[in-house]
C-alpha positions in Angstrom: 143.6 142.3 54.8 147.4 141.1 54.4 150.5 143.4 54.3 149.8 142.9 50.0 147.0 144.5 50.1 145.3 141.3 49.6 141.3 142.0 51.2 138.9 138.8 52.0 135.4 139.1 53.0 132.4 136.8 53.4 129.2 136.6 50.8 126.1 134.9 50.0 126.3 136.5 46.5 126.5 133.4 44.4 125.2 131.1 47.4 124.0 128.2 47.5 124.7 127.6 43.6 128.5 128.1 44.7 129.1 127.1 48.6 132.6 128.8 48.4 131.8 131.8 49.7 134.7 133.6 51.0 135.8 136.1 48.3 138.8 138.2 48.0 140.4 140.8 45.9 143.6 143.0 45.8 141.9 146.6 47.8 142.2 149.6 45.4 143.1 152.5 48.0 141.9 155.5 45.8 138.5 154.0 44.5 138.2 152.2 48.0 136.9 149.1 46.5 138.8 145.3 45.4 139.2 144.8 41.6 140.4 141.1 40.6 137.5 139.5 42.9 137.2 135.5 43.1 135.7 133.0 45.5 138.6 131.7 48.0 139.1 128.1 46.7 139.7 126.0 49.4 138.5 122.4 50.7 137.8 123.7 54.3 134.0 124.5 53.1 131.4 122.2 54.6 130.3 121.1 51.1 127.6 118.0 50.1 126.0 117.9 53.9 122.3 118.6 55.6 121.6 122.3 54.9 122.8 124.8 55.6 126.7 125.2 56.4 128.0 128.9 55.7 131.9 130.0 56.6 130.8 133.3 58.2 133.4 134.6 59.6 137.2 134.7 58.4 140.9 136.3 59.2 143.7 136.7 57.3 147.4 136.9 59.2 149.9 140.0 58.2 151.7 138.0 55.3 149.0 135.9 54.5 150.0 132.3 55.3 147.0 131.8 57.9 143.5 132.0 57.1 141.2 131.8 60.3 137.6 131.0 59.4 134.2 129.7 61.4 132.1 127.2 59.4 128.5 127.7 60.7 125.2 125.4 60.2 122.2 126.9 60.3 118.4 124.7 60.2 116.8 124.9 57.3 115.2 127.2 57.3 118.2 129.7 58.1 117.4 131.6 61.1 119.6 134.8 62.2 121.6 132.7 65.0 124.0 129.0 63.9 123.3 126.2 65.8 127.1 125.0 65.5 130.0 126.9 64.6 133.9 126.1 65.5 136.5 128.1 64.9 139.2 126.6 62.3 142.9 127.4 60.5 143.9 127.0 57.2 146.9 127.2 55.4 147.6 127.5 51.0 148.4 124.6 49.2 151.6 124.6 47.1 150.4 122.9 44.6 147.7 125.1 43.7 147.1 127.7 46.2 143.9 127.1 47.5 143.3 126.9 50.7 142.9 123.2 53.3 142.6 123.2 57.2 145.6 123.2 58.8 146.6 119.1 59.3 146.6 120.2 63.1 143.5 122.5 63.6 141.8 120.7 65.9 145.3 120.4 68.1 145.4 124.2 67.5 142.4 125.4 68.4 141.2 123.4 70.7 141.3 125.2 73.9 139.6 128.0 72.0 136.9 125.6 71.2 136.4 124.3 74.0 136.1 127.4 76.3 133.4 127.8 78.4 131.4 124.8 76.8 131.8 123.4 73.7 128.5 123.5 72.3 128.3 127.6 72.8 129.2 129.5 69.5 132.5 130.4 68.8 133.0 133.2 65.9 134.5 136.6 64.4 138.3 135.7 65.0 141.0 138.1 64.8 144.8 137.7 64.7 147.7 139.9 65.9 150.9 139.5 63.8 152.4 137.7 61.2 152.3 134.7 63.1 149.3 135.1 65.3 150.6 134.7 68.2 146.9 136.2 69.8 143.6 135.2 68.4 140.5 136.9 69.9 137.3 135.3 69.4 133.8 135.9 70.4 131.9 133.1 72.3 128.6 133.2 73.0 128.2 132.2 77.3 125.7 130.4 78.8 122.6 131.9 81.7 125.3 135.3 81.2 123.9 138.9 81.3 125.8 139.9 78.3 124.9 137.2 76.0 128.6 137.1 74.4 132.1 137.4 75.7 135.5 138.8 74.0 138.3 136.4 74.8 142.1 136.0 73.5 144.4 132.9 73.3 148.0 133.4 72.9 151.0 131.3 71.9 154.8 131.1 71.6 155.3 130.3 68.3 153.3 130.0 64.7 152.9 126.0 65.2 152.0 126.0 68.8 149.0 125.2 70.2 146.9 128.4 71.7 146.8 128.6 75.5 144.2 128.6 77.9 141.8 131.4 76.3 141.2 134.5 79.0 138.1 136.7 78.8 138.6 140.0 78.0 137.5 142.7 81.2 135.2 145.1 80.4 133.5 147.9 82.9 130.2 147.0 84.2 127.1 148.5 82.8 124.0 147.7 80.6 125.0 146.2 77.4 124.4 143.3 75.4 126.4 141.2 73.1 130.0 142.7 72.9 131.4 140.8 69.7 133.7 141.2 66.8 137.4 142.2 68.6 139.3 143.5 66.1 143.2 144.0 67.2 145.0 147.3 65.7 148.4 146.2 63.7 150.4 147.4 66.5 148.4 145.5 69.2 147.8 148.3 71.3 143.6 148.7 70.7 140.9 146.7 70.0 137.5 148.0 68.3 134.5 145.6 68.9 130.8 146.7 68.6 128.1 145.5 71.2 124.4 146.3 72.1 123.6 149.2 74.8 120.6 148.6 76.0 119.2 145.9 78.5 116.6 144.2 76.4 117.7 142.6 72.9 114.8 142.8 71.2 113.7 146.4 70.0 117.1 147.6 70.8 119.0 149.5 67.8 121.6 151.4 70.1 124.4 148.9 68.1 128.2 151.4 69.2 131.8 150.6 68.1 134.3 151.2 70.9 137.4 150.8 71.1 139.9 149.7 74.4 143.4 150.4 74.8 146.0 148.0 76.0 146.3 148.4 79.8 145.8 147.1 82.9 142.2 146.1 83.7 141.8 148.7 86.7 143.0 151.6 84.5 141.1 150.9 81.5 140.0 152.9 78.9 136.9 152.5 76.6 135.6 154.9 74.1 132.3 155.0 72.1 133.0 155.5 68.3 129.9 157.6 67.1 
């Protein structure tokens, strides 16, 4: 959501007849829904290619001149887990205001897509203020215990390039699949959900904790029930 209020979301409800499937919609605070709802127009979709590219994840900056989105492909038929997915930037056009990737995406992003290996998934960015000057990402890491790791890139300046990405530290202990960071508007805690269990499969113990801002020998998690 943007500082107007302005909520965007990701759904399959009119897919594949309509392959834009972002929506959005102004949030209504006392009914606690979005009223004015419409597919994100944009050209960034994967449109017109093999089946089946889905933008499944997506970010919105403070005043709402970044969009952060991951276009996916999943094999027909879709299975639960994306074969590809890259993590993109796209900015309104004046013309019309729908949305097109950034001319210099690929510049942008391309430490964050490149970290650890560029074939792993990369997905569920988040951005920390107006300019996004820290992105934190998700990346899914190869022969690793966890399965997933929580990373952030940072930058100078709203048309730099993001840095060398660094893995977010997290106490030892038996979990799986820490993803989804999502940074609080004053930067100082993150909430991302994970797996605690040892075994994937037949585990349902899915937690939301969140970690405060510190050093990584005095840090603090806590389980959100």
């Amino acid at each position: 959501m943007d500082n107007n209020h302005n909520f965007y979301w990701v759904s399959t409800r009119d897919y594949p007849g309509n392959p834009e499937n972002l929506m959005t919609g102004v949030f209504d605070y006392i009914m606690g829904g979005s009223n004015n709802v419409f597919h994100v127009p944009g050209t960034f979709y994967v449109i017109g290619e093999e089946c089946c590219w889905i933008t499944m994840d997506q970010e919105i900056n403070e005043d709402g001149s970044l969009l952060f989105y991951v276009n996916a492909f999943f094999p027909f038929p879709p299975g639960q887990i994306p074969q590809f997915s890259n993590i993109s930037v796209a900015i309104r056009n004046p013309d019309d205001g729908s949305w097109m990737e950034h001319p210099r995406a690929k510049e942008i992003l391309a430490t964050v897509n490149n970290v650890v290996d560029p074939i792993q998934l990369r997905y569920s960015p988040a951005s920390l203020g107006p300019d996004s000057l820290e992105l934190y990402f998700t990346v899914r890491i190869p022969n690793d215990t966890s399965v997933s790791g929580l990373f952030v890139a940072k930058r100078t300046s709203k048309d730099d390039p993001f840095g060398a990405p660094e893995r977010i530290f997290m106490p030892p202990g038996p979990y799986l699949e820490p993803e989804a960071p999502t940074i609080s508007k004053d930067g100082q805690t993150l909430m991302f959900n994970r797996l605690d269990c040892i075994g994937k499969y037949g585990c349902n113990a899915s937690n939301i904790y969140v970690m405060n801002r510190l050093t990584p020998s005095s840090l603090i998690i806590n389980k959100i029930d």
